[in-house]
mmCIF file as gemmi writes it, N, C-alpha and C atoms, coordinates in Angstrom:
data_model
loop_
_atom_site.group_PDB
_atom_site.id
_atom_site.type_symbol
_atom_site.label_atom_id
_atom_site.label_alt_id
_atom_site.label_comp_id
_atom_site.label_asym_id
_atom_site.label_entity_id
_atom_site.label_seq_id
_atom_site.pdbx_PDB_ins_code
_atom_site.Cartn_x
_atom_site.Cartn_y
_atom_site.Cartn_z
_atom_site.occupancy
_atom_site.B_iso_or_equiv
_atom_site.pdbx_formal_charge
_atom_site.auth_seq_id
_atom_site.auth_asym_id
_atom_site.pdbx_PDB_model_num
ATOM 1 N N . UNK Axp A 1 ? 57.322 25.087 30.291 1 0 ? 1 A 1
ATOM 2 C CA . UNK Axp A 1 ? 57.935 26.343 30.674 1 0 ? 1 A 1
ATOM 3 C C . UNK Axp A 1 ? 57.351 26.752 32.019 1 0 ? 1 A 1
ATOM 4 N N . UNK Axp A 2 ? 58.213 27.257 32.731 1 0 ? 2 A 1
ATOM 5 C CA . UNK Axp A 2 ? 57.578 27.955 34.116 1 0 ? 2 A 1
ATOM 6 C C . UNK Axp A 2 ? 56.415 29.066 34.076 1 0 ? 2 A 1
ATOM 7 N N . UNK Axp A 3 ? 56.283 29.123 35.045 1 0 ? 3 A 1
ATOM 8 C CA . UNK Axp A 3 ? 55.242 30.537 34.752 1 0 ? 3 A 1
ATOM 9 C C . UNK Axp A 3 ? 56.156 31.911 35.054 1 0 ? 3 A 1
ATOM 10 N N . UNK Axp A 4 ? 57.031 31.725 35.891 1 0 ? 4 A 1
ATOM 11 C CA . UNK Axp A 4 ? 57.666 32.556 36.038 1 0 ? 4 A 1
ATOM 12 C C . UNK Axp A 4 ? 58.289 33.021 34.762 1 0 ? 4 A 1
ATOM 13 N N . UNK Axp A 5 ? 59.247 32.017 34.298 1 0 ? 5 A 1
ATOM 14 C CA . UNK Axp A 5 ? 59.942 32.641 33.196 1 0 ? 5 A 1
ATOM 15 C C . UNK Axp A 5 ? 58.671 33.159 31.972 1 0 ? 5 A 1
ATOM 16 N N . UNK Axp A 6 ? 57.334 32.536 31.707 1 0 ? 6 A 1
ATOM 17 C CA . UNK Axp A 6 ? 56.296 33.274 30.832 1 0 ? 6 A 1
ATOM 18 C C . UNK Axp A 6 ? 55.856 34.715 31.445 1 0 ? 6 A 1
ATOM 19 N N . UNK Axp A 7 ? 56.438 35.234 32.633 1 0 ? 7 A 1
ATOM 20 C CA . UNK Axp A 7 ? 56.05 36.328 33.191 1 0 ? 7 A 1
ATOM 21 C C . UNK Axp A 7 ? 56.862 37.578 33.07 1 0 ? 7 A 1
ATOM 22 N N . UNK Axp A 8 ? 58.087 36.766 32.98 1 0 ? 8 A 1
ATOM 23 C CA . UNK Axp A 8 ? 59.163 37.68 31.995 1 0 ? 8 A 1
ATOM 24 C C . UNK Axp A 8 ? 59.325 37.844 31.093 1 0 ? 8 A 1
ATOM 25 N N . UNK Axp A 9 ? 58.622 37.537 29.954 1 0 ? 9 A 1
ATOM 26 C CA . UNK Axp A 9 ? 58.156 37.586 28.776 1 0 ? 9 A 1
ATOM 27 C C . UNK Axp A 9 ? 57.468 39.392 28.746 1 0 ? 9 A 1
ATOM 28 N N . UNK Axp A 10 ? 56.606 39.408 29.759 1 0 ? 10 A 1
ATOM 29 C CA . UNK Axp A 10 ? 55.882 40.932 29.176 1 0 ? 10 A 1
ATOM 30 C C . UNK Axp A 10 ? 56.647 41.898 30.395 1 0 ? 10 A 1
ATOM 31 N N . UNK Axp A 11 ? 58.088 41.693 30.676 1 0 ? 11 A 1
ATOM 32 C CA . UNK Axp A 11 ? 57.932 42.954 31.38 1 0 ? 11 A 1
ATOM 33 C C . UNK Axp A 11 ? 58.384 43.761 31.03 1 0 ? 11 A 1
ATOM 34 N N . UNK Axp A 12 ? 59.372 43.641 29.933 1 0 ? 12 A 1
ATOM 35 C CA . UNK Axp A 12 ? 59.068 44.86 28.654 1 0 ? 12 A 1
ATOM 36 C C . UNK Axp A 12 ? 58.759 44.516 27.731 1 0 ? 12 A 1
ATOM 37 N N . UNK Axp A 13 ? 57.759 44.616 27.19 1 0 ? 13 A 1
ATOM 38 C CA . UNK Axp A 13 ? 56.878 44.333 26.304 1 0 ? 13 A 1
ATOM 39 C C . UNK Axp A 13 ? 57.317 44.312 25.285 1 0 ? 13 A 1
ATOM 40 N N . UNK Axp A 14 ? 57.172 43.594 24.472 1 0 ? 14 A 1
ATOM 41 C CA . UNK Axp A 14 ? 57.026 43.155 23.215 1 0 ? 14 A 1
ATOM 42 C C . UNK Axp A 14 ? 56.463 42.289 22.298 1 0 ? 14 A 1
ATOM 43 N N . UNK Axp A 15 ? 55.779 42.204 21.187 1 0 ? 15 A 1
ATOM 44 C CA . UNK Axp A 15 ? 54.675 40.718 20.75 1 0 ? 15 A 1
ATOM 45 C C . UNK Axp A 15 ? 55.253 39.562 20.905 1 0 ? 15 A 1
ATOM 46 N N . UNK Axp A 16 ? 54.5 38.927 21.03 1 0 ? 16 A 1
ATOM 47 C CA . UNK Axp A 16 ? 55.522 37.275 20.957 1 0 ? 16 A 1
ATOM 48 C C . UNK Axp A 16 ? 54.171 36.45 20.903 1 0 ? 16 A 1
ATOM 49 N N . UNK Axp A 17 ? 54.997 35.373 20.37 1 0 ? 17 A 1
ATOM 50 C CA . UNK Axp A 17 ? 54.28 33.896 19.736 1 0 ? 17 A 1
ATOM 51 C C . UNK Axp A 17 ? 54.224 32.728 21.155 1 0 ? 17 A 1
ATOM 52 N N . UNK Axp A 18 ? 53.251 31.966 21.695 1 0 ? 18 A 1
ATOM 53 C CA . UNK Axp A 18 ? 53.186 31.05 22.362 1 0 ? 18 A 1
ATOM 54 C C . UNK Axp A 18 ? 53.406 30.053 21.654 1 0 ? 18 A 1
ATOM 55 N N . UNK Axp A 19 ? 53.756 28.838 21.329 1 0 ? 19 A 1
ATOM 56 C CA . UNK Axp A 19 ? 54.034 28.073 21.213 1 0 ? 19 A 1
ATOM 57 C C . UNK Axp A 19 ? 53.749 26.158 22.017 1 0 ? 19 A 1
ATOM 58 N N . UNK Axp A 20 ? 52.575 26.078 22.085 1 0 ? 20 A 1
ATOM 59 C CA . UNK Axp A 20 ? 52.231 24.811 22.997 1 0 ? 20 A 1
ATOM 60 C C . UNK Axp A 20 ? 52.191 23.223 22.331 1 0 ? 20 A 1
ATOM 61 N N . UNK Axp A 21 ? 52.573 22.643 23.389 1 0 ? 21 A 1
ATOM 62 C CA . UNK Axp A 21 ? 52.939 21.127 22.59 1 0 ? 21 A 1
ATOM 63 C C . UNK Axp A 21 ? 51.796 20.624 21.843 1 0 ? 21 A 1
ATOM 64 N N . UNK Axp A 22 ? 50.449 21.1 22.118 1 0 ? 22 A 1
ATOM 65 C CA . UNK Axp A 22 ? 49.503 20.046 21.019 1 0 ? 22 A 1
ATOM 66 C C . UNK Axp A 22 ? 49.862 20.595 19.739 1 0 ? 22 A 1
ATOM 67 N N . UNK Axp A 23 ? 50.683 21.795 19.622 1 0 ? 23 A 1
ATOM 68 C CA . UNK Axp A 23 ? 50.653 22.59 17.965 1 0 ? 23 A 1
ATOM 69 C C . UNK Axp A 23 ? 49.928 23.793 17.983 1 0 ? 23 A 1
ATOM 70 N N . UNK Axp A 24 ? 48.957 23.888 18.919 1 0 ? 24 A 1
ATOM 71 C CA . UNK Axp A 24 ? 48.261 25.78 19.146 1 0 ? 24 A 1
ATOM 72 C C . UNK Axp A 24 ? 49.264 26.636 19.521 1 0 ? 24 A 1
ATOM 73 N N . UNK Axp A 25 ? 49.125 27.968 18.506 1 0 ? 25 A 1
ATOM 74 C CA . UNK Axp A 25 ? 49.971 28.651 18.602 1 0 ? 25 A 1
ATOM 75 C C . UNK Axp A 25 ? 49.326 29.811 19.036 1 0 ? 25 A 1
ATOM 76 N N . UNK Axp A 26 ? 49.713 31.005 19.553 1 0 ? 26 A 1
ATOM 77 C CA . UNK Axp A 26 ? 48.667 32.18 19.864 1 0 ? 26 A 1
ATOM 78 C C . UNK Axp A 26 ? 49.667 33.515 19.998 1 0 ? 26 A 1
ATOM 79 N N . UNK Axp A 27 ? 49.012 34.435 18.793 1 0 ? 27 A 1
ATOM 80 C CA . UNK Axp A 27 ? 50.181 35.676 19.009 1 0 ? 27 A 1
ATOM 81 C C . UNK Axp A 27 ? 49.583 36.523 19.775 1 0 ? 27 A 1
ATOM 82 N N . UNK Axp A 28 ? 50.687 37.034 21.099 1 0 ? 28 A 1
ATOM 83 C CA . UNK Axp A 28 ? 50.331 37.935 21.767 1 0 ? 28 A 1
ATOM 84 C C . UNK Axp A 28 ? 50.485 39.431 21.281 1 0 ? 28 A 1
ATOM 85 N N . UNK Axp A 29 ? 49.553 40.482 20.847 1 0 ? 29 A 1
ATOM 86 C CA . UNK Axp A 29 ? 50.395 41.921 19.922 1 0 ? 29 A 1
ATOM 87 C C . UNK Axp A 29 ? 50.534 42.564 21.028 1 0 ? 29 A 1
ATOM 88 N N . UNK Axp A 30 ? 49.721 42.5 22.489 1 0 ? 30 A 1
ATOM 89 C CA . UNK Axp A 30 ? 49.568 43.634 23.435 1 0 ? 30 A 1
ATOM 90 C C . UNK Axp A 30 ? 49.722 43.038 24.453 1 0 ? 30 A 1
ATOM 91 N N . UNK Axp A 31 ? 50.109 43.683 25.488 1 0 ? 31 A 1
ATOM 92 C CA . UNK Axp A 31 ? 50.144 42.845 26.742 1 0 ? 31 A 1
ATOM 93 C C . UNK Axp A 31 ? 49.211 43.036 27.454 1 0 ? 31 A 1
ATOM 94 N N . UNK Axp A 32 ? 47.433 43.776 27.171 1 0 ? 32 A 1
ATOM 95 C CA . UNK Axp A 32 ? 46.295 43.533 27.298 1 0 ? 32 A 1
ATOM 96 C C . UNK Axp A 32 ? 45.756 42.101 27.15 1 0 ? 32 A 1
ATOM 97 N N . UNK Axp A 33 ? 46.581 41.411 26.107 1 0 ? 33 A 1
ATOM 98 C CA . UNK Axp A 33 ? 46.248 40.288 25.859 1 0 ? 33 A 1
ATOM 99 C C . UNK Axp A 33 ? 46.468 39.361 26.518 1 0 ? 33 A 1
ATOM 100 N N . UNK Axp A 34 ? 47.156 38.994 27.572 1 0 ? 34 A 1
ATOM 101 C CA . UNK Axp A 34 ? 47.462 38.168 28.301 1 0 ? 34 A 1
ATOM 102 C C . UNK Axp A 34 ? 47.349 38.218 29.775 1 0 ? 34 A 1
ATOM 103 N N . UNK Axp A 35 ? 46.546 37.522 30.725 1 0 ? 35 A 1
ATOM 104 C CA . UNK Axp A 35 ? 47.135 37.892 32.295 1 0 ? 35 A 1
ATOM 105 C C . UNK Axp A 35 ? 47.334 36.531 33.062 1 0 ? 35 A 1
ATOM 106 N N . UNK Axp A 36 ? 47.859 36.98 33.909 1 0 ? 36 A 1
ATOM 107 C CA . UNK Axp A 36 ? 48.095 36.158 35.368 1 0 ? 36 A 1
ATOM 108 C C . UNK Axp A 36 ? 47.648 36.329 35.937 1 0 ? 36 A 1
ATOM 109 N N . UNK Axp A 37 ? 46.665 35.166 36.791 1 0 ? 37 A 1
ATOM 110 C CA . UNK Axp A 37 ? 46.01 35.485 38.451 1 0 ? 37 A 1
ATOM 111 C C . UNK Axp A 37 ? 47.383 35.044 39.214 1 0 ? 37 A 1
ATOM 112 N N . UNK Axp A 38 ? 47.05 35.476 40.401 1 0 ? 38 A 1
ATOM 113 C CA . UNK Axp A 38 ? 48.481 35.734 41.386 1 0 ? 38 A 1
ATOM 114 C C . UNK Axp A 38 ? 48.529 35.047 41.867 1 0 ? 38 A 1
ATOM 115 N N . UNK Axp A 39 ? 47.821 33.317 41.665 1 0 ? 39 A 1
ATOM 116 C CA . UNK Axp A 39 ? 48.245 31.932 42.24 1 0 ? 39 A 1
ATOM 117 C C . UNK Axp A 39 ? 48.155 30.889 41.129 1 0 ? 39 A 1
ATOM 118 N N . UNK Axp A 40 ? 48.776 29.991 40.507 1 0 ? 40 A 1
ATOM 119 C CA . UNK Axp A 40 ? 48.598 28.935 40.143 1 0 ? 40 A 1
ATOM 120 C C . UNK Axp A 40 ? 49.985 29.103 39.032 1 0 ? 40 A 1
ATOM 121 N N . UNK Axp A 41 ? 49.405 28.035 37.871 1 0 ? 41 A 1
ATOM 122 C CA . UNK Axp A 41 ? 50.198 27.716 37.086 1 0 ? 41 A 1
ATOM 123 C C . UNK Axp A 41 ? 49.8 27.826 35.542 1 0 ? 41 A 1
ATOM 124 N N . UNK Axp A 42 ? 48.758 28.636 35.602 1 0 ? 42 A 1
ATOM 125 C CA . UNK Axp A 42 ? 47.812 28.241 34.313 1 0 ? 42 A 1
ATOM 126 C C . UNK Axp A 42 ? 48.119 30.249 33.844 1 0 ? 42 A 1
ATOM 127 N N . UNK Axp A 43 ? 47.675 30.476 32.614 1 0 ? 43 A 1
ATOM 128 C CA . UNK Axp A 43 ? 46.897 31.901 32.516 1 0 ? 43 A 1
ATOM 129 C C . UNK Axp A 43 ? 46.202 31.924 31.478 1 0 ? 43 A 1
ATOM 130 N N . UNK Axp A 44 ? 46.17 33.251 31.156 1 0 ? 44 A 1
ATOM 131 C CA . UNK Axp A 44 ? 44.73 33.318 30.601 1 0 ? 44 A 1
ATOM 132 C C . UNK Axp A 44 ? 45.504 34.236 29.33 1 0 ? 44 A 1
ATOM 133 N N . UNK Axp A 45 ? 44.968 33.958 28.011 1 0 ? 45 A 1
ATOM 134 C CA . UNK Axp A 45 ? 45.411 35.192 26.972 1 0 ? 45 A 1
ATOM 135 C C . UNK Axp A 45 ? 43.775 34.997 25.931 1 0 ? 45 A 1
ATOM 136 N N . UNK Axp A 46 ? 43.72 36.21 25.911 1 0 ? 46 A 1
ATOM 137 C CA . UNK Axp A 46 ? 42.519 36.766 24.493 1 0 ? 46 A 1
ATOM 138 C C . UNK Axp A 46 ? 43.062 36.87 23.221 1 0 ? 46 A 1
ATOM 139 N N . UNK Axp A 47 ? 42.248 35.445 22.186 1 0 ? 47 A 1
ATOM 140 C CA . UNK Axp A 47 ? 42.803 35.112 20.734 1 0 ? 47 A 1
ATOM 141 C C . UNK Axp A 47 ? 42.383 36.923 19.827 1 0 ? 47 A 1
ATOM 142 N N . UNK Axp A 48 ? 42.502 36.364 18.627 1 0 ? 48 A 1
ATOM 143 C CA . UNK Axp A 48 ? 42.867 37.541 17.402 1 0 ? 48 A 1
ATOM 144 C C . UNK Axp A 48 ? 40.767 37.721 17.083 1 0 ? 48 A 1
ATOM 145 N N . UNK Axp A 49 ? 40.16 36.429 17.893 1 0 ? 49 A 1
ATOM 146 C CA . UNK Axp A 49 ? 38.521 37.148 17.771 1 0 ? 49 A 1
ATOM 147 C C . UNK Axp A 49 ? 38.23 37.292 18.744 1 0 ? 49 A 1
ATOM 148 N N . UNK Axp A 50 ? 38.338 37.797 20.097 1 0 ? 50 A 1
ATOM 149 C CA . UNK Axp A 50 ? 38.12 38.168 21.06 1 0 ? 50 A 1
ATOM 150 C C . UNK Axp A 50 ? 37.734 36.607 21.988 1 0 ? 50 A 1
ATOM 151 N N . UNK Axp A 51 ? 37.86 35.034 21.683 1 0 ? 51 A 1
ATOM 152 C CA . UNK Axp A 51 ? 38.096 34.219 22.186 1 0 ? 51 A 1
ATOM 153 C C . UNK Axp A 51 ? 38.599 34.426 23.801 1 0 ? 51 A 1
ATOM 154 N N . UNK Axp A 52 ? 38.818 33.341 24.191 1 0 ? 52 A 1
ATOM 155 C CA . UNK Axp A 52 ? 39.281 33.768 25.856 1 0 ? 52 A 1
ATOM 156 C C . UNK Axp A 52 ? 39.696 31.803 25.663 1 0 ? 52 A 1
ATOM 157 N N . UNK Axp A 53 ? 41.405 32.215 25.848 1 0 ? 53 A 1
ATOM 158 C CA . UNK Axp A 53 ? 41.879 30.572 26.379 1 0 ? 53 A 1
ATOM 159 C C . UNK Axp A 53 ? 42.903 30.82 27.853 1 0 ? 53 A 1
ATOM 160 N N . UNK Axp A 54 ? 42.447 29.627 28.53 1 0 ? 54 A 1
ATOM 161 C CA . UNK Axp A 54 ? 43.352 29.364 29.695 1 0 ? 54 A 1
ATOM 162 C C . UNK Axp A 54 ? 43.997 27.978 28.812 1 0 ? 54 A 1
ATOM 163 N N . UNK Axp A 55 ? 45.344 28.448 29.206 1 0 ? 55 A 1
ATOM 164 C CA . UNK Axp A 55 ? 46.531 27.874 29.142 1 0 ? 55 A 1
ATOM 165 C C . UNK Axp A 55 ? 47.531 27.674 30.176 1 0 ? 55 A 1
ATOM 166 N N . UNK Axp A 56 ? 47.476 26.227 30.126 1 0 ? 56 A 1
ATOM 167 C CA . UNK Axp A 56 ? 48.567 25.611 31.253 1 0 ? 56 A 1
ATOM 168 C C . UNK Axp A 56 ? 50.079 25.959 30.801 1 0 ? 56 A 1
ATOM 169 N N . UNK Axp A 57 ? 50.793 26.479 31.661 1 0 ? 57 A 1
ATOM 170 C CA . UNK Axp A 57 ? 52.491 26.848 31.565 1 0 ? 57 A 1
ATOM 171 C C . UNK Axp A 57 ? 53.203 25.794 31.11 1 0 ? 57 A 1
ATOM 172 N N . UNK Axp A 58 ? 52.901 24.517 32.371 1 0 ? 58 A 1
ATOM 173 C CA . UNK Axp A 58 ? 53.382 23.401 31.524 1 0 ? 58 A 1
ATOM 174 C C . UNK Axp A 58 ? 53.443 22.829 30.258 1 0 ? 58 A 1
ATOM 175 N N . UNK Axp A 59 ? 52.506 23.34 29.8 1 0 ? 59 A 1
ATOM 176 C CA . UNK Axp A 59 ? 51.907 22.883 28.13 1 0 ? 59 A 1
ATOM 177 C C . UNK Axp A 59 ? 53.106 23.778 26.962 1 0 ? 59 A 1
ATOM 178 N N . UNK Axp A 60 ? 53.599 25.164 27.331 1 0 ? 60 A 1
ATOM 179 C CA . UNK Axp A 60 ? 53.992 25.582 26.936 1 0 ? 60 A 1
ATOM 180 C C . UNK Axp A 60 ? 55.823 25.001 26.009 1 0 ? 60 A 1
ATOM 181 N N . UNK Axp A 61 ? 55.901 25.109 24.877 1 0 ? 61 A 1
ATOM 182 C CA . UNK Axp A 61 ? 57.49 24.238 24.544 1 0 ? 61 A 1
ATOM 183 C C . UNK Axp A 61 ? 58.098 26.211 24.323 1 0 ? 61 A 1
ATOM 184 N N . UNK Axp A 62 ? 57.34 26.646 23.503 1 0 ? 62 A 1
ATOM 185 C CA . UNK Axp A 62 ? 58.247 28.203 23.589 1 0 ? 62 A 1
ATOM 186 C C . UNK Axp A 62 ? 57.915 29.553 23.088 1 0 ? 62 A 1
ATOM 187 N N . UNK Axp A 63 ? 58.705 30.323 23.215 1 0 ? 63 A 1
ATOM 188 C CA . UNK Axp A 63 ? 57.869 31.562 22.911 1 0 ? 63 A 1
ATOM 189 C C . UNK Axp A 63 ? 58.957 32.157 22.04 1 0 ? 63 A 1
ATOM 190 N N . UNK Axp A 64 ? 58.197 32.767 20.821 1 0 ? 64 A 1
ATOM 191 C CA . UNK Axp A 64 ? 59.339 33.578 20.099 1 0 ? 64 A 1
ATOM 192 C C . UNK Axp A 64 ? 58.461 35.253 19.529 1 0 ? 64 A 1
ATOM 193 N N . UNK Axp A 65 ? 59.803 36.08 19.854 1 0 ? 65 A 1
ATOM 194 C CA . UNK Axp A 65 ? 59.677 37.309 19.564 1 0 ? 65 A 1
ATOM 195 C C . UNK Axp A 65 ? 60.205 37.791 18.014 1 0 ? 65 A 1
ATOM 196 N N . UNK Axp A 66 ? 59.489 36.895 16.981 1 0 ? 66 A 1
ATOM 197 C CA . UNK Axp A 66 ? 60.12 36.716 16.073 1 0 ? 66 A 1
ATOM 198 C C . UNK Axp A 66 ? 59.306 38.201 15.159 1 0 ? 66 A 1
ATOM 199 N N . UNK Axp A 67 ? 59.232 38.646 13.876 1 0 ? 67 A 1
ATOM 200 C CA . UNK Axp A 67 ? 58.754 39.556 13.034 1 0 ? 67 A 1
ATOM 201 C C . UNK Axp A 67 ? 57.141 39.056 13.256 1 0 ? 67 A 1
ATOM 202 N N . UNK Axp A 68 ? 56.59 39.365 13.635 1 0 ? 68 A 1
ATOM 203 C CA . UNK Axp A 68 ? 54.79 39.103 13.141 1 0 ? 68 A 1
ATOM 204 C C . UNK Axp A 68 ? 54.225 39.96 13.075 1 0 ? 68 A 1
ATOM 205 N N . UNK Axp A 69 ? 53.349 40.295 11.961 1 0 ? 69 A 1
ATOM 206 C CA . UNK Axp A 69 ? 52.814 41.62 11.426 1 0 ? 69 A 1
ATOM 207 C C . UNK Axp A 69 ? 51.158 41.541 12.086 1 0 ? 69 A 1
């Protein structure tokens, strides 16, 4: 997935599920949880224990705004 189109993902906010090809999945509830530095291709989102993963865009297969409690 682009980064662009993962950037349109929070610009009106709503939770959503990452989805990456090894099978890691990561729910975003806030859009605290996730950022972009303003060059590359990678970003950054904070897991459900205060973890910290950089994630490549490319890696990404999809994102769903499905029910997650």
């Amino acid at each position: 997935m682009k980064i662009g189109e993962l950037k349109d993902q929070i610009k009106d906010f709503k939770p959503f599920t990452i989805y990456m090809t090894d099978g890691f999945q990561i729910h975003i509830p806030h859009i605290d949880y996730i950022y972009f530095p303003p060059i590359g291709r990678s970003f950054v989102v904070i897991g459900p224990n205060g973890g910290v993963h950089v994630l490549a865009s490319e890696h990404v297969t999809r994102t769903d705004h499905g029910n997650i409690e």
